[in-house]
N, C-alpha and C positions, 0 to 999 in steps of 0.2 A: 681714317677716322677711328677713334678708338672706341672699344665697347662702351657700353652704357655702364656693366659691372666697373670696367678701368675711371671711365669718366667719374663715377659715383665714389670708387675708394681715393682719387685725389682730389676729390671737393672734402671728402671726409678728413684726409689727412688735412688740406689747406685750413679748414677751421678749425681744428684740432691745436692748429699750431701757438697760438697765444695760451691756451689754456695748459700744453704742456708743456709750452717752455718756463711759464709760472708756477708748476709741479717741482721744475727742479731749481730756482731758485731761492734765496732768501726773501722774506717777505722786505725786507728795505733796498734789496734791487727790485724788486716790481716795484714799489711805489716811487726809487728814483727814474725806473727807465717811466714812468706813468708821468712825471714832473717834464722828462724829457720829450715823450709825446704829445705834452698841450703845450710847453715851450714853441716845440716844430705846428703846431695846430693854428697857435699865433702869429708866428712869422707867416706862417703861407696865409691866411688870413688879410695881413698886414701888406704882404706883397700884390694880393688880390685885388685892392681899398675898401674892403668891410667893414661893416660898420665897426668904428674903434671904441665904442664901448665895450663890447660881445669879446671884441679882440682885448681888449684890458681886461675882463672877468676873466678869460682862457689863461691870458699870463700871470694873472693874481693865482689861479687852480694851480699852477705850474708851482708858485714857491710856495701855495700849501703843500705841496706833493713830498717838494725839500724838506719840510717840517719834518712832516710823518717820516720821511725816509730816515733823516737826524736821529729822529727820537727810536725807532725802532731799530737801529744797527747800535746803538748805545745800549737796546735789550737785550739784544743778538753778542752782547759781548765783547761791540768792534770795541778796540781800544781808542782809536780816535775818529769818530763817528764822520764831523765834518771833513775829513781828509779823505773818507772812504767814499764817501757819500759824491765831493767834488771829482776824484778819481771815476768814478762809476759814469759820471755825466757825461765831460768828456769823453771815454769812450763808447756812450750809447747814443751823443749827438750825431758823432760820426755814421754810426748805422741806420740811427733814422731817418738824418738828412737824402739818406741815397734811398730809405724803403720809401718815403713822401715822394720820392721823384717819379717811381716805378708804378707805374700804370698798373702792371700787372699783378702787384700787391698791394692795390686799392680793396679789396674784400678783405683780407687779411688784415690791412691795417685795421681797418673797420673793425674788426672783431677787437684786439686793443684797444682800441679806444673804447669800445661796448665793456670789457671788461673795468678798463682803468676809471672809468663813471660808476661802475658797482664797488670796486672796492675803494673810490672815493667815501663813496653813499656809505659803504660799511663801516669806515671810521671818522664817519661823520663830517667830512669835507663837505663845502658849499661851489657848489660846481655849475656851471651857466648848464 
């Protein structure tokens, strides 16, 4: 069993971990991988039979996310924003499809999603 100290600095890392991997990204990959995390929030939703209004408002939030992502790598200087933006999807559907699977990164997700609802909320996104 490991110490309380050990135990204590990988709960610290574990929630740590959304917060710095948004440190080193661009702010139009957080809000696409954010687009990608209530995309994946609907379909497991969907898969579940939730109520499908809740599940429509999740994937409505999903292509506000695209919005903001669009409009912000077009600040960021991408040169062709939509192609960057679709590129980024695909490759962050794949990574969340298998974090939503993993039990074990049910907290972690959680903290994502705690984040990706603030920085909705901070650019003004209408979010369930």
């Amino acid at each position: 069993m490991p110490s309380r100290p050990t135990l204590i600095s990988a709960l610290v890392i574990c929630f740590a971990g959304a917060a710095d991997a948004q440190n080193r990204q661009p702010l139009s990959t957080s809000l696409t991988e954010c687009s990608v995390i209530f995309t994946e929030l609907a379909e497991l939703r969907a898969r579940r039979n939730k109520d499908q209004t809740t599940t429509d408002a999740v994937l409505a939030s999903a292509a506000l996310f695209v919005v903001e992502a669009r409009d912000q790598a077009a600040m960021e200087g991408i040169k062709n924003p939509y192609k960057h933006i679709q590129s980024a999807q695909v490759r962050l559907s794949e990574t969340w499809h298998v974090r939503f699977g993993n039990l074990a990164l049910l907290n972690e997700n959680k903290d994502w999603i705690d984040y990706c609802r603030a920085l909705g909320k901070d650019r003004g996104l209408t979010l369930p």
